[in-house]
N, C-alpha and C positions, 0 to 999 in steps of 0.2 A: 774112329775119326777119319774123317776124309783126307785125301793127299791131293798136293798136287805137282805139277813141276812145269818149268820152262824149255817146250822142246829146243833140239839144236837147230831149229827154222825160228826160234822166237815164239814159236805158238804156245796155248797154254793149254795143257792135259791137266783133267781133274777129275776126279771120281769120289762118291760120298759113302759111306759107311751106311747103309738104309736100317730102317729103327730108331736115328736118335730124333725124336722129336723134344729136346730139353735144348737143343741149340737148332741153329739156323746156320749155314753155310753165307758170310759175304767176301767176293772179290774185293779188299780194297786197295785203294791208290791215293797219291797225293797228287795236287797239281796247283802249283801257287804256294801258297799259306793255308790250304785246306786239305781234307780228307775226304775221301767220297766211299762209297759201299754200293756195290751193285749184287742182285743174287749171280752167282758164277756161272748158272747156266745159261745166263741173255750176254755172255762174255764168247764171240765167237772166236777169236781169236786174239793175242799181241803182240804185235809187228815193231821193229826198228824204227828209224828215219825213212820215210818216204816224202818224196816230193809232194806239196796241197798247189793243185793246181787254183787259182784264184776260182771266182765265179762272177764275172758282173754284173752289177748290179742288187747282188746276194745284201741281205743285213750285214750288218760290221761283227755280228757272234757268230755268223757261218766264216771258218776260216778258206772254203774251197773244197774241191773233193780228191778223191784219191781213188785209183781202181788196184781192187783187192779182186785178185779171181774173176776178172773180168766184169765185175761189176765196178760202179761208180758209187762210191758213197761219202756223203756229205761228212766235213768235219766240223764240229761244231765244240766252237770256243766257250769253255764252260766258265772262265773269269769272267770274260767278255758279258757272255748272254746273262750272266745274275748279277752284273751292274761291280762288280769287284775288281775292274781294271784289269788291262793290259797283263796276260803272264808269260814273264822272260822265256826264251827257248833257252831249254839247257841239251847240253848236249848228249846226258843220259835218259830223256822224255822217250817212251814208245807210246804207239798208236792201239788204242784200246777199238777195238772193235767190237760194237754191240750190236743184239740181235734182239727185237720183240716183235712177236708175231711175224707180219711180213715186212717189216721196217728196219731197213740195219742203219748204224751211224756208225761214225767212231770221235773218239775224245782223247784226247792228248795224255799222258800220266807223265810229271815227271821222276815219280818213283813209284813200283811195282809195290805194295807190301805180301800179298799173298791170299790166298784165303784161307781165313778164317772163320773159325765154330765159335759163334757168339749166343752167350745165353740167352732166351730166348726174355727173359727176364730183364735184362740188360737193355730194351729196346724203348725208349720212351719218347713223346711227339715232338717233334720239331722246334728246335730252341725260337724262340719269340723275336730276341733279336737280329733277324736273318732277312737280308734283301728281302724285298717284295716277290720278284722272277725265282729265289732259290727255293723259298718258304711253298710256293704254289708247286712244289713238283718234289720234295723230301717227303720223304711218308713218315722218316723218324731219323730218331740218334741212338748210338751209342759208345761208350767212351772204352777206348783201347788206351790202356796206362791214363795219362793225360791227358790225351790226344781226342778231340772230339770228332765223331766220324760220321758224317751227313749221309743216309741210306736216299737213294736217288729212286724214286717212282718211274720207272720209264716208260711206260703205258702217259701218264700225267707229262713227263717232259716234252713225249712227241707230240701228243696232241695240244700243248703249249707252246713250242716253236711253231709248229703249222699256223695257230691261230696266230703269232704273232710275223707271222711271213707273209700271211692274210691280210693282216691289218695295217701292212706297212713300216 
């Protein structure tokens, strides 16, 4: 099984166990009243509290950007942007930095859960009931305990905020 941990900078070491093709590895997090899932290797890092500098004139789901290692990279409001309102800053939230391809973002968590080996089984398409903005960018679900955990397409997210950046 894969481990992982939170270094003493906040960052997050992970390594997988290679051969088990019967689970899949997902980073997940809550933020709001939801649960999210990303694969752990487009997870470049998880930071503290940092300052979002605004952006003018940005959409109301881009929250601003933040420079991480001397780059700038967008934060983008995941209640916000799938139409689910407004979510509280708590004061235990880190900044999830992600990576695909050559695109990094990052997204708010107000709670780490960890990664998790989830069966591969376990993986079914996206609940019906789901914003419009959330549904176009989930690739699927799967339920930890009760808890239902939205796997987030990130390849489909970015190239769905861009067209919606586009389009005004």
């Amino acid at each position: 099984m894969g481990e992982h941990k939170i270094t003493s900078t906040g960052s997050m070491a992970w390594s997988a166990e290679a051969g088990d093709d019967t689970r899949e590895m997902m980073f997940v997090f809550h933020r709001g009243a939801q649960t999210f899932a990303l694969p752990p290797t487009s997870v470049a890092e998880v930071l503290g509290q940092l300052e979002v500098t605004p952006v003018p004139f940005a959409p109301g789901w881009i929250e601003g950007v933040v420079g991480v290692r001397g780059d700038v990279v967008p934060v983008l409001a995941l209640q916000t942007y799938f139409g689910l309102g407004k979510a509280e800053a708590v004061a235990s939230r880190r900044l999830v930095v992600i990576r695909h391809e050559a695109h990094t973002l990052a997204v708010w968590a107000d709670r780490i859960v960890g990664v998790e080996a989830v069966e591969v089984g376990a993986f079914e398409p996206p609940l019906g009931n789901l914003p419009e903005a959330m549904l176009k960018v989930c690739r699927s679900h799967f339920r930890m305990n009760e808890t239902v955990v939205h796997c987030l397409d990130l390849g489909l997210l970015l190239t769905e905020s861009r067209a919606r950046v586009v389009a005004g």
